[in-house]
C-alpha positions as CSV (number, residue, x, y, z in Angstrom):
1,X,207.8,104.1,112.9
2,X,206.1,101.8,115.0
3,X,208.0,99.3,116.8
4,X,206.6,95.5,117.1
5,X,205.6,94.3,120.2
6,X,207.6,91.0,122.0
7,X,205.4,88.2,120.2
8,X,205.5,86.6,123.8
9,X,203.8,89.7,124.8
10,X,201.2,89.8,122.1
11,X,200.3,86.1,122.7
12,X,199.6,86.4,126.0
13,X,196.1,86.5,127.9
14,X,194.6,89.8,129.0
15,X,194.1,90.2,132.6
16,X,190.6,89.5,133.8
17,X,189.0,92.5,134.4
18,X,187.0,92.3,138.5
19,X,183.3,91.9,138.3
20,X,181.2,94.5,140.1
21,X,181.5,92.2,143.1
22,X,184.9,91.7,143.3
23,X,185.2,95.9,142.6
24,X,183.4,95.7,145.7
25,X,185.1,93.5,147.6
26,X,188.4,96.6,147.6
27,X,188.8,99.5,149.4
28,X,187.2,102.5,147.5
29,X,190.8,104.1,147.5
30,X,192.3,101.3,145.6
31,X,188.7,100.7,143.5
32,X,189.3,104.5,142.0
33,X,192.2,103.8,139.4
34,X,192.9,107.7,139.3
35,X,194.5,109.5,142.4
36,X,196.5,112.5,142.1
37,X,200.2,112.1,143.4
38,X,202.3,114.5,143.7
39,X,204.7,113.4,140.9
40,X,201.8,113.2,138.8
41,X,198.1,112.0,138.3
42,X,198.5,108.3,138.6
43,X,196.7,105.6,136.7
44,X,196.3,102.2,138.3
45,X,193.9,99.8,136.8
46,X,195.5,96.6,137.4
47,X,196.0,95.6,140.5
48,X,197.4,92.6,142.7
49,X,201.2,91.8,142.7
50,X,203.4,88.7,143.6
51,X,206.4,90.8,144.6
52,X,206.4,90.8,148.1
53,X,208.4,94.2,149.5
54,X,207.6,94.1,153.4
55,X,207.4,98.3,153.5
56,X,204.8,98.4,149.8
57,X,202.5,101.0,149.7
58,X,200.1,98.1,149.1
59,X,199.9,97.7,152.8
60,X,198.0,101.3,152.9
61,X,195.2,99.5,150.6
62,X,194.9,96.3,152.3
63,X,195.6,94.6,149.6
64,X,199.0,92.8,150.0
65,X,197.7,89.6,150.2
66,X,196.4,90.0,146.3
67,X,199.4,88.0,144.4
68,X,197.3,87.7,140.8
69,X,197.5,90.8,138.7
70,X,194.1,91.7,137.6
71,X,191.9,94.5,136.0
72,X,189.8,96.9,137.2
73,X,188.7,98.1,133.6
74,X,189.8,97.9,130.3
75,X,193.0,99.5,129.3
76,X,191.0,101.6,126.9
77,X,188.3,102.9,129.2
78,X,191.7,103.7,131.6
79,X,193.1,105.6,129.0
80,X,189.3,107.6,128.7
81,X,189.2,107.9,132.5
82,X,192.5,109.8,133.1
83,X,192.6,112.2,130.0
84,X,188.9,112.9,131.0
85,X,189.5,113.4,134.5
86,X,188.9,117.2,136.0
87,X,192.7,117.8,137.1
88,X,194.1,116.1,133.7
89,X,195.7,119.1,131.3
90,X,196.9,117.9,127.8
91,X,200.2,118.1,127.2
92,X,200.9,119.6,131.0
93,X,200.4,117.0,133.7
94,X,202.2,114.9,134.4
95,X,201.2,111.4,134.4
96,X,202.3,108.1,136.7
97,X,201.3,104.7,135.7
98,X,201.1,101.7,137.6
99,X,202.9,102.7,140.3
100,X,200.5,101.8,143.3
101,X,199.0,98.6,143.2
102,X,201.2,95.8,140.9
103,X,204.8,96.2,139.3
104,X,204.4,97.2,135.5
105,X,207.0,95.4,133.9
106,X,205.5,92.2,135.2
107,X,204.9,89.6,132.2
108,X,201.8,89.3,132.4
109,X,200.7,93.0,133.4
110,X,203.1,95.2,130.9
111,X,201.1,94.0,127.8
112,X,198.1,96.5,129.3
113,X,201.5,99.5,130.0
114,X,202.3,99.2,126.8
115,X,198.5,99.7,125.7
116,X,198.0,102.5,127.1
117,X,201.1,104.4,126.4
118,X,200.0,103.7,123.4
119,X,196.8,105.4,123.3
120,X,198.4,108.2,124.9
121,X,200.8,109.0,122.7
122,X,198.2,108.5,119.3
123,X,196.3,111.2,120.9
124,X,199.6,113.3,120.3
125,X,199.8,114.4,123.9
126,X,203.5,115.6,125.4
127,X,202.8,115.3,129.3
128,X,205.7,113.8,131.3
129,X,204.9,109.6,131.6
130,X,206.4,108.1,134.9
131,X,206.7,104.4,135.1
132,X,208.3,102.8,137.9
133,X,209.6,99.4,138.0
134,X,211.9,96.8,140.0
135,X,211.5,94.0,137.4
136,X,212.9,92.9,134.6
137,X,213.1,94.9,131.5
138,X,214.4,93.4,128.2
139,X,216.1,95.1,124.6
140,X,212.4,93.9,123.4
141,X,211.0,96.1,125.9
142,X,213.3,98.8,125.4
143,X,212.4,98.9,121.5
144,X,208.2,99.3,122.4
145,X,209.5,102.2,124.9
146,X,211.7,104.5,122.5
147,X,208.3,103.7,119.5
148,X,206.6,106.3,121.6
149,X,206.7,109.7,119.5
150,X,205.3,112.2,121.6
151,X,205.0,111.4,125.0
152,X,208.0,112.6,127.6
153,X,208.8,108.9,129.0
154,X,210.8,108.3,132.1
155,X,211.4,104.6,133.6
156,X,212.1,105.2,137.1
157,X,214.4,101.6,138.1
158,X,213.8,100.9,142.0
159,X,216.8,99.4,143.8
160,X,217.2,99.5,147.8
161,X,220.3,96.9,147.6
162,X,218.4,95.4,150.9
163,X,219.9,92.2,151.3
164,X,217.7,90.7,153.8
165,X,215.1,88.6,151.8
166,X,212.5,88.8,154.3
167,X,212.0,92.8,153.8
168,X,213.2,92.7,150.1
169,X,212.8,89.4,148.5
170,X,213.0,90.6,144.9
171,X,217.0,90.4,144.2
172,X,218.3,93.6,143.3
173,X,220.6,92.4,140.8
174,X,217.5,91.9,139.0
175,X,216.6,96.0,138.9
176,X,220.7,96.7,138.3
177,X,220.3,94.5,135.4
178,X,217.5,96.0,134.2
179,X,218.5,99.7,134.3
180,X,221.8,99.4,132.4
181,X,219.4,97.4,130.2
182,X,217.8,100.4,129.5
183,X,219.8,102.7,129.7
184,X,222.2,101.0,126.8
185,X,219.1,101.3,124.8
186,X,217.8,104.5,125.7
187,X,216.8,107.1,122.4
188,X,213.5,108.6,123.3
189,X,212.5,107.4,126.6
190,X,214.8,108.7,130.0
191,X,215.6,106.1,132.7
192,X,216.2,107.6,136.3
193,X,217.9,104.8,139.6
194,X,214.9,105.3,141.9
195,X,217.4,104.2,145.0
196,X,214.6,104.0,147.8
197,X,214.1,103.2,150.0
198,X,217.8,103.9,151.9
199,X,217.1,102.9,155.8
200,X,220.1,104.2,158.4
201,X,221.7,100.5,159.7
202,X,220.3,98.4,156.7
203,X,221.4,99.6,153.0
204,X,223.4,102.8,153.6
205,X,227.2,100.8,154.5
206,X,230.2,101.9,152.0
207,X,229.3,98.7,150.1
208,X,226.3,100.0,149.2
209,X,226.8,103.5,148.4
210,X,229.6,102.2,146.2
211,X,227.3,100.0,144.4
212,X,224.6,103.1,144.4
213,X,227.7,105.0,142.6
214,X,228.4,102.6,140.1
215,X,224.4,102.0,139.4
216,X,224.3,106.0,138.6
217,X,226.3,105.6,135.9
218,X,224.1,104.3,133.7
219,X,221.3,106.2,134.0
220,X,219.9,109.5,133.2
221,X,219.1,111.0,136.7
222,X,219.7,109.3,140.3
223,X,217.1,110.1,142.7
224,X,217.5,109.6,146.6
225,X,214.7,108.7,149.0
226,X,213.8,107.3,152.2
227,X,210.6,105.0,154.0
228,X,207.0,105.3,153.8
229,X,206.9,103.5,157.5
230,X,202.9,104.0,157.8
231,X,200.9,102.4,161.2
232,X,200.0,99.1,158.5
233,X,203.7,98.8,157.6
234,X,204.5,98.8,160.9
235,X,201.9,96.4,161.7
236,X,203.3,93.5,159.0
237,X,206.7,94.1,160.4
238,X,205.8,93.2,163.7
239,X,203.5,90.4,162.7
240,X,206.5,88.7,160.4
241,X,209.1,89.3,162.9
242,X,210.8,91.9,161.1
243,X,213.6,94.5,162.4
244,X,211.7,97.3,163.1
245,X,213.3,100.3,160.9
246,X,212.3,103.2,163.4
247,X,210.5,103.7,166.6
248,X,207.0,105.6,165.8
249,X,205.5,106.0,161.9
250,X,204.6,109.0,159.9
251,X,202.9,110.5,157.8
252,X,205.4,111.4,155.1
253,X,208.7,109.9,154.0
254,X,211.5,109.1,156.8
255,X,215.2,109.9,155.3
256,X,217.1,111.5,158.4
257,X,219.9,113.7,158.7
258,X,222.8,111.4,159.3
259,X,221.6,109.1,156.5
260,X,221.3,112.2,153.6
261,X,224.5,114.0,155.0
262,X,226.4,109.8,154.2
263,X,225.0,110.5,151.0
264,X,226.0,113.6,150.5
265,X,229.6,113.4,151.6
266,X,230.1,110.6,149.1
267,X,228.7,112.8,146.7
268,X,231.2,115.5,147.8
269,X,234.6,112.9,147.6
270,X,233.8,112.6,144.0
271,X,234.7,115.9,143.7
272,X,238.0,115.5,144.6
273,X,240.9,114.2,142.8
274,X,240.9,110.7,142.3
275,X,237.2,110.7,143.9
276,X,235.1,108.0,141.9
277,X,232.6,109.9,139.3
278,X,228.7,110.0,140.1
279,X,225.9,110.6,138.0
280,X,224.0,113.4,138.2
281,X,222.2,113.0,142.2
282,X,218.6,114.5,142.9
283,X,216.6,114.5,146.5
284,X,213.4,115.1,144.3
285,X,211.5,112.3,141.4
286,X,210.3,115.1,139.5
287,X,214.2,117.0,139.6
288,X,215.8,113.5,138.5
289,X,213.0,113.6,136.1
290,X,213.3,116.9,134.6
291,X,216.4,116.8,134.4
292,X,216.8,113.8,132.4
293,X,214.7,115.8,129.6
294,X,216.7,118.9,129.8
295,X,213.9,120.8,131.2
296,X,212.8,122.9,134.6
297,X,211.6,121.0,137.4
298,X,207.5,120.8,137.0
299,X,207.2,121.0,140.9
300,X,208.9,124.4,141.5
301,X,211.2,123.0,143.6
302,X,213.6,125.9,142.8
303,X,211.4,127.8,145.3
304,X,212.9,125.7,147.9
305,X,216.8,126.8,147.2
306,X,218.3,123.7,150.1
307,X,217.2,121.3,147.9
308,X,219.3,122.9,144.8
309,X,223.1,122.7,146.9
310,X,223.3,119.1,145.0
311,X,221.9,119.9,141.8
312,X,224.5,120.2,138.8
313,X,225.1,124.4,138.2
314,X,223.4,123.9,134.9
315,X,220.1,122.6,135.9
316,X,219.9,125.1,138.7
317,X,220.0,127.7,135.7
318,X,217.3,126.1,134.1
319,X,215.2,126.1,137.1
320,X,215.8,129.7,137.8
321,X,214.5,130.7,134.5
322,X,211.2,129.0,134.6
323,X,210.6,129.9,138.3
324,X,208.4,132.4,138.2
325,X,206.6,133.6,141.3
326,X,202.5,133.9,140.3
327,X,200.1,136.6,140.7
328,X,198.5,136.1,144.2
329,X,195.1,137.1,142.5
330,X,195.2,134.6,139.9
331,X,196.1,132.1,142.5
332,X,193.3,132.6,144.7
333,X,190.8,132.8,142.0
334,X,192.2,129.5,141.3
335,X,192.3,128.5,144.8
336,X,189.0,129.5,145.7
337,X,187.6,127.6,142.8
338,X,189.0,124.7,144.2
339,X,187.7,124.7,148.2
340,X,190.5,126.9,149.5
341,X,189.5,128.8,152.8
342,X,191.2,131.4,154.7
343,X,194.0,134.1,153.2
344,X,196.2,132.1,150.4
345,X,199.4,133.3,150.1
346,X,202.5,133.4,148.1
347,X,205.2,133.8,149.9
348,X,209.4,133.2,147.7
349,X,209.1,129.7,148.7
350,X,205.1,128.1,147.9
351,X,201.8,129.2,147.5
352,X,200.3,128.2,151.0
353,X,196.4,127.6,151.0
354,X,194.0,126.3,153.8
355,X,191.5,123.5,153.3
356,X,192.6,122.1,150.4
357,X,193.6,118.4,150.5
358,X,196.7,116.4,148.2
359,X,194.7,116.8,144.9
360,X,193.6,120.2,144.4
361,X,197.1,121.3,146.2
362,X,198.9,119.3,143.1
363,X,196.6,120.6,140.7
364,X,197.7,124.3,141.5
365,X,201.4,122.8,141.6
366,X,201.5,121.7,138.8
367,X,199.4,124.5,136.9
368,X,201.8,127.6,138.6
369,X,205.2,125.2,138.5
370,X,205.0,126.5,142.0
371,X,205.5,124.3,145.0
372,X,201.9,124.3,146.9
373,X,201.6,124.0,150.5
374,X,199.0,123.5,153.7
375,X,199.1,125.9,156.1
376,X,198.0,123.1,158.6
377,X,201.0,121.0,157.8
378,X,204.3,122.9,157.4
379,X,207.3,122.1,155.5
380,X,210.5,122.5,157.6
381,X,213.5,124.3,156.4
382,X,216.3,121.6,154.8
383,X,213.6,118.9,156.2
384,X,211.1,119.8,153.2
385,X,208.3,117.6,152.9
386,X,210.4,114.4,155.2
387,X,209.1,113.4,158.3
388,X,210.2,115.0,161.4
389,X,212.2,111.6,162.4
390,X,216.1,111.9,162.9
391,X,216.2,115.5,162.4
392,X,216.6,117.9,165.5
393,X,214.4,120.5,166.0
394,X,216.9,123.4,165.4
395,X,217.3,122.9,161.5
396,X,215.0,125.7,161.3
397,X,211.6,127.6,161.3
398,X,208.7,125.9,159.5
399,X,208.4,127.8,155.8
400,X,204.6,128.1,155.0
């Protein structure tokens, strides 16, 4: 059955959707609702967002400055776009949406979420639905989420516990509230604490691992992450006189030793007696995620085994059973179809290819359940896929 939508949802406005003008007025990155990420091919066509987060992604698109939600197309020709896009597989890909350019529970933008999800799941497709949120999130909501009949939903609940307003000015009482909201109401949708970003010196004290603790409790999956701390993130930190975080940027996420190994060993005093209880912890979105459906991770992660020490035994099990290295043929049919150059190889971690960018590397991912690497940009044993920052050079070899 169907479940009514809020009436104060119904009621309100659509978004405008941008003129041709104003579509050229954005960065063609942020003008292209589809990109593929690797959690999922992600589906942004609304963009603009009042929440101000000094380290957003939004930085990356130029495009902080754009407060008023606002359309790049019709929720119907979004829903069109990604199930006709090249990399999309019914029933197999997994999906992200919103999760760039505005927040999707925002009143005036989750009218157009709940849209789509709906034309999704009337097309009967099954893929894996990420939607991540810091905002508030009602029981009304909650009912439109669990309608959904065939699509494998996950609400991903961002909270940093950042207390200074001038990097985090949403409260994060208000993403607490919100994730035992749904969680409470939970039946066919999963809800994962997203606790990201955790910065060494700013959110990682007793206080707020404790509060962490307490927060993974009520949901499904807890998932661990650190900064994206890119040159234009950098740039507004300076400019608004902000504590600088670290000393140089990167390229992919910072979370360094000593701030996972805090985590960790709270993780590990829970196992003793009279140790406080945590929910099940993840280091990977798509781990939490699986997990929280009582499946295998999509990613292949198992391939990487020092990611799995923190994973409960029988997840691990589940993993192993659905990890299954591919044919090196088939792969570099598959490969070569794609762009790949050079030898590809599958080694018992990834498939490694050359020339391949994000996309077509995901696309294989996703397709084997085998992690997919560049050969130009190695993955670093127990540092997998985290920026080089605050980890010594003798944790290991690079894997390709």
């Amino acid at each position: 059955m169907t479940a009514p939508l809020d009436p104060a949802v119904v009621l309100r406005r659509p978004l405008p959707i941008l003129t041709l003008a104003q579509l050229g007025g954005l960065q063609p990155q942020l003008a292209d609702p589809i990109e593929y990420r690797k959690s999922g091919l992600s589906l942004n066509w609304v963009v603009g967002c009042p929440l101000e987060c000094g380290y957003c992604v939004r930085h990356l698109f130029d495009n902080f400055g754009m407060k008023t939600p606002k359309r790049l197309m019709s929720d119907e020709d979004a829903a069109a776009a990604l199930v006709s896009h090249p990399y999309f597989r019914a029933h197999k890909t997994p999906i992200q949406l919103l999760n760039r350019a505005t927040d999707p529970m925002l009143p005036v933008v989750k009218p157009h979420l709940f849209t789509v999800l709906r034309l999704l799941d009337e097309q009967g497709l099954t893929n894996h639905v990420l939607v991540i949120t810091r905002w508030r999130v009602s029981p009304e909501d909650c009912a439109v989420l669990n309608s959904f009949q065939n699509l494998r939903l996950t609400v991903l609940v961002t909270h940093s516990g950042i207390d200074n307003p001038a990097i985090e000015p949403v409260d994060s009482a208000i993403a607490a509230d919100s994730l035992r909201t749904l969680h409470a109401h939970a039946e066919r949708y999963r809800t994962v604490l997203y606790w990201r970003p955790i910065v060494p010196g700013l959110n990682d004290s007793d206080e707020h691992l404790e509060r962490a603790r307490e927060l993974s409790l009520h949901a499904h999956a807890t998932v661990f992450t650190g900064l994206f701390f890119r040159e234009e993130i950098a740039a507004y930190y300076e400019a608004h006189g902000l504590p600088m975080p670290y000393d140089d940027t990167a390229r992919r996420k910072i979370m360094p030793e000593a701030a996972e190994k805090r985590i960790i060993d709270a993780l590990d005093a829970a196992k003793l007696p009279g140790g406080a209880p945590w929910g099940p912890l993840f280091r990977k979105t798509s781990c939490g995620v699986a997990y929280a459906h009582g499946e295998a991770d999509y990613n292949g992660h198992y391939g990487i085994r020092e990611l799995c020490d923190i994973c409960p035994p029988e997840q691990i099990a589940l993993c192993k059973q659905a990890w299954v290295k591919p044919d090196v043929k088939a792969v570099t049919e598959e490969a070569r179809a794609l762009g790949a150059i050079g030898k590809v190889e599958v080694n018992d971690r990834a498939i490694v290819v050359q020339g391949l960018d994000e996309p077509p590397r995901y696309f294989l991912q996703h397709g084997f359940g085998f992690q997919c690497h560049d050969h130009a940009k190695p993955h670093h044993y127990r540092q997998h896929g985290r920026a080089p920052i605050g980890w010594p050079a003798q944790n290991g070899p690079d894997t390709r």
